[in-house]
C-alpha positions, 0 to 999 in steps of 0.5 A, spaced: 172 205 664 171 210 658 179 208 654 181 212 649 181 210 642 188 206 640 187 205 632 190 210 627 193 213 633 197 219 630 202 219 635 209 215 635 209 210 641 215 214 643 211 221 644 206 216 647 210 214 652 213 221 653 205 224 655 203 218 659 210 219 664 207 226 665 200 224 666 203 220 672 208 225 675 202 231 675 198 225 678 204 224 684 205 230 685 197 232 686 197 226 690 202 228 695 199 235 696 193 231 698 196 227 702 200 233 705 195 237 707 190 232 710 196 230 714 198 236 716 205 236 714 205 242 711 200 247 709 198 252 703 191 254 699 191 248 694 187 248 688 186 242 685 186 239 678 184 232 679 181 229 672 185 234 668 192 232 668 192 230 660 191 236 657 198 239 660 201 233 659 199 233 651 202 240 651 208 238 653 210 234 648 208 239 643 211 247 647 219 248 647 221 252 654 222 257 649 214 258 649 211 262 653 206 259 658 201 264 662 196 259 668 192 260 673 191 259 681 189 251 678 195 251 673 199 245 678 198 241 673 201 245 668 206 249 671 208 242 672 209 239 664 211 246 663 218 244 666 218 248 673 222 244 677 219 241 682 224 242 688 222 249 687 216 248 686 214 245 692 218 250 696 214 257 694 207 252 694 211 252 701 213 260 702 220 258 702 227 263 701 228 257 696 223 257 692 222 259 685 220 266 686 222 266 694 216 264 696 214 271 695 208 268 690 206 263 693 201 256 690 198 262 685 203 266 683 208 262 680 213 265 675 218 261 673 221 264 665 227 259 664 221 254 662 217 259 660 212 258 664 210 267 665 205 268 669 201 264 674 195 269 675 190 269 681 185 272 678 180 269 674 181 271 666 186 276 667 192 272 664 189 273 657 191 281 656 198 279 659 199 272 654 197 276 648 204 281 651 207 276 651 205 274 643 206 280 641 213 281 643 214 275 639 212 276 634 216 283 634 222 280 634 221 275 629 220 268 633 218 262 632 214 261 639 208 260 640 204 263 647 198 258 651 194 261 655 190 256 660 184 259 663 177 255 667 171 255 662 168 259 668 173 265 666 169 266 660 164 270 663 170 275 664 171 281 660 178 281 659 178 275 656 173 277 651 178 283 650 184 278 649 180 275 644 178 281 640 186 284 640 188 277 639 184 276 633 186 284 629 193 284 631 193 276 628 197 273 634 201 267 635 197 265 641 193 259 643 186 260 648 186 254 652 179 254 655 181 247 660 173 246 661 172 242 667 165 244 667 163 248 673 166 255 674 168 254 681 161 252 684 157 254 678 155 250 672 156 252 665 147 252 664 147 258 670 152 262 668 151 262 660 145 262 655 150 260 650 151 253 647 158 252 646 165 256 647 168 256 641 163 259 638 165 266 641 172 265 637 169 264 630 165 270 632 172 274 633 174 272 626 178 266 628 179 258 628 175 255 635 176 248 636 173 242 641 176 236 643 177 231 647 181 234 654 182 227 657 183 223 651 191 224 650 191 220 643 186 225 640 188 232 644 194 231 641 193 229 635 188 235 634 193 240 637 199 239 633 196 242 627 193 247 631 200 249 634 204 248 627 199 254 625 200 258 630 207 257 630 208 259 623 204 265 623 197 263 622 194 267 628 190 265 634 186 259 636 180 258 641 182 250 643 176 249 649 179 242 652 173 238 654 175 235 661 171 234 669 174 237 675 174 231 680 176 235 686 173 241 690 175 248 688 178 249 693 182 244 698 182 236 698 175 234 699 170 231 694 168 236 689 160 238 691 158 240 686 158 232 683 153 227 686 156 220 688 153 217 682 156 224 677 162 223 680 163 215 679 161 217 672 167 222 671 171 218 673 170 213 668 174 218 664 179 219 668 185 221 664 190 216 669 187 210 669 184 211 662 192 213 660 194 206 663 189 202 660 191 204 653 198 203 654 197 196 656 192 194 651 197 197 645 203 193 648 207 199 650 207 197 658 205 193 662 203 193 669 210 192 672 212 198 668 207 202 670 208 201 678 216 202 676 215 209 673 210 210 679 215 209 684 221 212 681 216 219 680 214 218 688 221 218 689 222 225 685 216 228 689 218 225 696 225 229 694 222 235 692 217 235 699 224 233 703 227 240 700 222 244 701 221 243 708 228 243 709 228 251 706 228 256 711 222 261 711 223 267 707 225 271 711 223 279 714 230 281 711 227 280 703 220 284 706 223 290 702 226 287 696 223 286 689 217 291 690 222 296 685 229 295 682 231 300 688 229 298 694 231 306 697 224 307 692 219 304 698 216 309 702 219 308 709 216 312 716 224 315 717 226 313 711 228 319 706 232 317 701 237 324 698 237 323 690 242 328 685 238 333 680 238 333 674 244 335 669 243 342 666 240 342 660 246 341 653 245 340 646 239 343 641 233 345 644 226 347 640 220 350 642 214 346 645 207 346 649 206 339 653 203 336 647 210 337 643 214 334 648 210 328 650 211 326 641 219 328 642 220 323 647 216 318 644 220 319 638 227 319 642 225 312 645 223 309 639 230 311 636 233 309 641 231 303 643 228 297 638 223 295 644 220 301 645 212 301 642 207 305 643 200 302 644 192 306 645 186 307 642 186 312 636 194 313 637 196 313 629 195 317 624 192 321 622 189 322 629 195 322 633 192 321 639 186 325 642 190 330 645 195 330 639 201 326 642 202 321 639 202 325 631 206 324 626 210 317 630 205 311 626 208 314 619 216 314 621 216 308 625 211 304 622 205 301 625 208 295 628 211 300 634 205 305 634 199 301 635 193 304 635 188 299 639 181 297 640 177 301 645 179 295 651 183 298 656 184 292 659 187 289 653 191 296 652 195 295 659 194 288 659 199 287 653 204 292 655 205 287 661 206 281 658 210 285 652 214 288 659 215 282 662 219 279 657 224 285 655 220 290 652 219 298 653 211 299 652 209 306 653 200 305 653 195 311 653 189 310 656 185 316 654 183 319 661 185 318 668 178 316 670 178 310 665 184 306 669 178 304 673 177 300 667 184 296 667 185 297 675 187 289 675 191 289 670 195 295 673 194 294 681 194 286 681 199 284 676 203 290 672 205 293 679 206 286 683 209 282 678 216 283 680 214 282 687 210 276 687 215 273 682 221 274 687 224 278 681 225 273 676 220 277 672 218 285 672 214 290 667 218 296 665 212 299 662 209 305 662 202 308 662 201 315 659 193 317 662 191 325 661 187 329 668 183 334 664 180 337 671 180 344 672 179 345 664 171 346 665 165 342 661 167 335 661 164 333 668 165 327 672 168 321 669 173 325 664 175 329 670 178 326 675 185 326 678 186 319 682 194 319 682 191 317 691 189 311 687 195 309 684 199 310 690 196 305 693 198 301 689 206 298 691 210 296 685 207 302 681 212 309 680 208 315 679 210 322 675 206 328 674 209 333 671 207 341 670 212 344 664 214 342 656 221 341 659 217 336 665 213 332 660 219 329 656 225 328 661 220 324 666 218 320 661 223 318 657 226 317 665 219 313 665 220 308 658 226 307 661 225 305 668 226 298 670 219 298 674 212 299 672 211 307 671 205 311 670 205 318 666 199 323 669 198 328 664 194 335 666 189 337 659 190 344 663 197 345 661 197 341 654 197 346 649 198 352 652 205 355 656 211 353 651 218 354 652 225 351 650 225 343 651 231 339 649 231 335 642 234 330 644 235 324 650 233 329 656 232 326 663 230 328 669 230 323 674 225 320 679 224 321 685 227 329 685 222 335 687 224 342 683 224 348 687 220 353 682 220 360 686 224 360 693 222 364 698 222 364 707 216 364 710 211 358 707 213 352 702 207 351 698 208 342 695 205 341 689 205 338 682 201 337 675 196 343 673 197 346 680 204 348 679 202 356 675 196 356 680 201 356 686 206 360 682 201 366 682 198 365 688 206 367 690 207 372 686 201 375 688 202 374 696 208 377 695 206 384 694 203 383 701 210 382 704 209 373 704 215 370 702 212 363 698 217 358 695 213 353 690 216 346 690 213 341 684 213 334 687 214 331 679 215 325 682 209 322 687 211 315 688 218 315 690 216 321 693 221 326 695 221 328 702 228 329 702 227 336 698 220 337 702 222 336 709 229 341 708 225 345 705 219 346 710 224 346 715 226 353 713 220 356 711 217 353 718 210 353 714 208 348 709 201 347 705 199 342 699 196 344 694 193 339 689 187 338 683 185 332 687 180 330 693 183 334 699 180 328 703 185 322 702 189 325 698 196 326 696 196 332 701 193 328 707 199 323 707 204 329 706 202 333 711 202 328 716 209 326 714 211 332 715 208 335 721 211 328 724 218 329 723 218 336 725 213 337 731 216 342 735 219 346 730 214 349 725 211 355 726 204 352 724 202 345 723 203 343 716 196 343 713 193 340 706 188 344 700 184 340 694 178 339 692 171 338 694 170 332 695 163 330 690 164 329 682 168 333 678 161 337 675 159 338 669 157 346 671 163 350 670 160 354 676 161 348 680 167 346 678 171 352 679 167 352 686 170 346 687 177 346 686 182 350 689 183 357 685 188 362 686 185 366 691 183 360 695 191 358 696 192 365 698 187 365 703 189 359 706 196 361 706 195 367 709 191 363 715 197 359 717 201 366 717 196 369 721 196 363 726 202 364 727 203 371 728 197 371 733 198 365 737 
C-alpha cells in the first residue's frame, strides 16, 4: 500500500482529522449507492467516483459555503464535502418532491446555493463558462470568494473549457480549474485523445499558474492547495490545479471499471485515498483502528437515515410539471391555455429621436443606471468600436470597462459567464454578433441558461439576456451571417424570445428583457437598424412580454408578424387596400410567450389569418401558429389560417437569390389575395 508522506506534514492534527471524516463520509455514501442499486432498493443513473474522494474532501477544509463550487455528473464526492445535505440529496438522486431541487434535476443536476454548490452540469466541460460567471460576480462586488470549477480530465478536449480558460486568464478572475485526472475520459485514455504531454501546460500557455499534484495524497493536496486558494482569494487570478487520481469504478453504473486490467486495478488501489488515509492516521497516532470503526458506523448511520427519508419522500409529482420553467408558469405555452396580458402604459416624460441603433444603447444605458448588476458583455462592445452595429457606443466611457466588457471571439464563454454572473443575482446583457452564431454557444444557452431554473427546482434561475442581430433581407452577407432562427429558440423551454420591429420596440422590450426574471433573448433585424426613427422615450420605458400590438386595423384578413417583416406587412396593406381588402397587421413582439390572446381575437374578427415571417417557412414560427389557430377556431374561418416564409436553402450570397427567396411585398399580397379569393369562390 502506497501511504501518504506523514514528516513535515503541514497540516495541523485537527484539519487532518477534519479531511479523513470527510474522506469516509464520501466513501459511505458511495458505498450505500452500490449497495442500493445492486439491491434494487432503489434506482437512479450513478456515476461513480471511487478512488477519488481526497480531493473534495481536501477542499472542504480549505472553501467556506460562501465559495462557489460548479461539478459535474460525477461530482457525488464533491457536491458531498461541499456541504449539500445529504437527506436532500438522496431524495433528488431519488426524484423525489423533497429533494433539493425537488427531484427535478435529479443525480446530474444538483444545485444547492445555501452550501455553494451552483451548478451540477451533465455536460461534459460545460461547467466552466458558467464558473468563470460566477467569479466574475464576485470579483464585481468586492468579495473575497473563490469559484472551483471540477471537471474530468477528459473534458479537456472540450472547446468550452479552453474558452474559460483564455477568458478566465484576460479578465484575471478569482477561479480555480480543478481537472480531477482519474486518467480515462469515459472509456478513453489520455494517449488516445491527446498528443499533449501534460495539462497543465495549457494554463501556462494562457498566461497563468498551472499546478500537479498528488489527488490521492490528502497531507500533500492540501498543502499544495492552500497557498494556491490564498492567492486566489486574494485577487492573484486563475490557477489550473490537475489533481492526479484513478477512477476505480466504471463510467457509469456499479460494476468494475473496464477499463482496468485485474492486475491495473489491484495496483490503483494500493493508492486508494480510503485505506491509505486510514494507514496514515494510525501511523501518525491520530486514531486507532477502534476509532476508525466508531467514525464509520456513526457515518453509516447518517447515510441510512438519508436513504430511510428519501425513500419515505412522495414522488415529485404531476402537479409541479408546470413550475419552475419561468418565473410565471401562465408563460409555458399550453393547447387552450391563452393567457390575457394588459398593454403597455402610454408613453410619459421626454422623448428623442432614435433609429433601432439608438434605442438598443438608450436602454443599456437606463439598465446600468438603474441597476448596479446590470453588465454589458461581447466581442468588439467597448469603445471606441461600440459594437458592430453600433449599440453599445459610447456605454465603456460612461460606465467604465467593468460593466461594459468587450470579450475575446469565444461565444460560449460570452454566454457562459452571463449565466453563471445571472445565476447569482446578476442582470448580464451578451451580444453574440449574428444569430447564426448561436449554433456556437447553443449548449450554454439551450442546456443550462434556459433549463437552470427547472432542473434546479428553482432555487437558482439566470435573469440574463442575450442581444443576436437577423441581418436577413439586407442582401450580400450570405448564408451564416443571414439566418433567422428564432424556430430554434423556441424549442428550447425556459427561453423567452422578443423580436421587436421599431426604435420604440427596441428599448421597451429590452429593458423588459434586462429585467426579467427568466433567461430572455433579444433578436435584432440589420434591416431596420439604422434606417426608420421616431420618437422614443428617454428614460425607463417598458413594454411587457407576452403582448402583441395591432399596427393598422382592418376586417377581412390579419396578417401576424414581427421583426423586418412588420414595414412589409404594413405596405403590403396599404397597397391592398386600394383594392378593396381590408389587412390588419399584428407584430407579435414577443414569441415566446406567445400572444395568442391578441392573435385569436384578432382573427376571429377578420375570419382570415396569414403569417408572415423572414425565416424558413418550413417549420417555422408560422407552421405552429397557423396550426393553433386553425384548431381553436375550425368552423369559423372564412379560409384556413395559412403561413408564408422563406425558401427553405441557405440564405444566399447572390442578391437575386436572396430577394427570390424571401417573402416580398408583392408575395404577401398575392397570398393574401388568394385566400380571399377561396373564399369568395368556394
Amino acid at each position: 500500500m502506497t501511504r501518504p508522506q506523514t514528516t513535515d506534514r503541514g497540516i495541523s492534527d485537527d484539519v487532518l482529522r477534519a479531511i479523513h471524516r470527510q474522506i469516509l463520509r464520501i466513501h459511505e455514501v458511495d458505498q450505500a449507492i452500490r449497495k442500493g442499486l445492486s439491491g434494487g432498493r432503489f434506482r437512479f443513473t450513478y456515476w461513480p467516483m471511487t478512488g477519488q474522494e481526497a480531493i473534495p474532501a481536501c477542499l472542504s477544509a480549505l472553501v467556506t459555503p460562501e465559495d462557489y463550487m460548479v461539478t459535474t455528473y460525477r461530482g457525488i464526492h464533491d457536491l458531498v464535502a461541499k456541504g449539500v445535505p445529504l437527506r436532500q440529496l438522496f431524495a433528488e438522486m431519488m426524484g423525489r418532491k423533497d429533494g433539493v431541487n425537488k427531484g427535478k434535476g435529479g443525480s446530474p443536476h444538483v444545485s444547492d446555493p445555501s452550501s455553494g454548490a451552483m451548478l451540477t452540469t451533465g455536460i461534459v466541460g460545460a461547467g466552466a463558462p458558467i464558473a468563470n460567471g460566477l467569479a466574475l460576480a464576485a470579483s464585481l462586488r468586492g468579495e473575497k470568494r473563490v469559484t472551483v470549477v471540477n471537471f474530468g480530465d477528459g473534458a479537456t478536449s472540450i472547446g468550452a473549457v479552453h474558452e474559460a480558460m483564455n477568458l478566465a486568464g484576460v479578465w484575471k478572475l478569482p477561479i480555480i480549474f480543478l481537472c480531477q485526472n482519474n486518467q480515462i475520459g469515459e472509456y478513453t485514455a489520455i494517449p488516445d485523445y491527446t498528443a499533449g504531454p501534460d495539462f497543465i501546460s495549457r494554463a501556462e500557455a494562457l498566461g497563468f499558474k498551472g499546478v500537479r499534484v498528488d489527488g490521492n495524497d490528502p497531507v500533500s493536496f492540501y498543502t499544495a492547495m492552500k497557498p494556491l486558494i490564498e492567492s486566489v482569494r486574494d485577487s492573484g487570478g486563475p490557477v489550473f490545479v490537475e489533481a492526479v487520481t484513478m477512477r476505480l469504478g466504471g463510467h457509469a453504473g456499479i460494476g468494475d471499471p473496464p477499463h482496468l486490467t485485474k492486475d491495473e486495478l489491484a495496483a490503483a488501489r494500493l493508492s486508494w485515498p480510503v485505506p491509505t488515509t486510514n494507514a496514515l492516521m494510525i501511523d501518525a497516532g491520530l486514531c486507532t483502528q477502534d476509532d476508525i470503526d466508531a467514525i464509520q458506523a456513526e457515518l453509516r448511520a447518517e447515510v441510512a437515515d438519508a436513504i430511510d427519508f428519501a425513500l419515505a419522500s412522495e414522488v415529485t409529482p404531476v402537479e409541479e410539471m408546470y413550475l419552475d420553467v419561468y418565473d410565471d408558469p401562465q408563460a409555458v405555452p399550453r393547447r387552450g391555455h391563452f393567457a390575457a396580458r394588459a398593454e403597455e402604459l402610454p408613453i410619459d416624460g421626454d422623448t428623442k429621436v432614435m433609429n433601432f441603433a439608438d434605442a438598443v444603447q438608450s436602454a443599456h444605458d437606463v439598465a446600468l443606471e438603474i441597476d448596479p448588476a446590470v453588465f454589458a458583455l461581447g466581442e468588439d462592445i467597448g469603445d471606441p468600436t461600440g459594437g458592430v452595429f453600433k449599440t453599445t457606443l459610447g456605454l465603456e466611457t460612461k460606465w467604465g470597462r467593468d460593466r461594459v466588457r468587450s470579450t475575446p471571439i469565444a461565444e460560449q464563454a460570452i454566454v457562459g459567464a452571463a449565466t453563471g454572473a445571472a445565476l447569482v443575482g446578476m442582470r448580464p446583457v451578451a451580444e453574440i454578433m449574428f444569430n447564426d452564431f448561436m449554433a456556437v454557444c447553443l449548449d450554454q444557452v439551450a442546456n443550462h441558461a434556459a433549463k437552470q431554473r427547472f432542473m434546479s427546482g428553482g432555487a437558482t434561475h439566470v435573469p440574463m439576456t442575450i442581444r443576436t442581430i437577423c441581418a436577413g433581407g439586407v442582401g450580400g452577407l450570405g448564408a451564416q451571417h443571414s439566418q433567422s432562427l428564432e424556430a430554434w429558440l423556441l424549442h428550447v423551454p425556459g427561453l423567452k424570445l422578443v423580436y421587436p420591429s421599431t426604435p420604440i420596440e427596441a428599448k421597451g422590450l429590452l429593458l423588459s428583457c434586462i429585467f426579467d426574471e427568466d433567461p430572455c433573448v433579444q433578436i435584432e433585424a440589420m434591416g431596420v437598424m439604422h434606417g426608420f426613427k421616431e420618437a422614443v422615450p428617454t428614460g425607463d420605458y417598458r413594454i411587457p412580454l407576452g403582448v402583441a400590438k395591432v399596427k393598422r386595423p382592418g376586417t377581412d384578413i390579419t396578417l401576424i408578424t414581427y421583426g423586418l417583416y412588420v414595414s412589409r406587412c404594413l405596405d403590403a396593406a396599404k397597397r391592398l387596400e386600394e383594392e378593396g381588402i381590408s389587412c390588419e397587421v399584428l407584430d407579435l413582439r414577443t414569441l415566446m410567450p406567445l400572444d395568442y390572446h391578441r392573435m385569436i381575437d384578432s382573427v376571429k374578427k377578420t375570419g382570415r389569418a396569414l403569417v408572415v415571417h423572414l425565416a424558413t417557412e418550413f417549420c417555422g414560427l408560422g407552421s405552429e401558429i397557423a396550426a393553433t389557430l386553425n384548431e381553436e377556431l375550425f368552423g369559423k374561418l372564412k379560409a384556413p389560417a395559412s403561413r408564408l416564409g422563406a425558401e427553405y436553402l441557405p440564405i444566399a450570397f447572390s442578391r437575386d437569390i436572396e430577394t427570390a427567396q424571401l417573402p416580398s411585398v408583392d408575395a404577401i399580397m398575392r397570398r393574401v389575395r388568394a385566400l380571399i379569393s377561396n373564399q369568395e369562390n368556394s
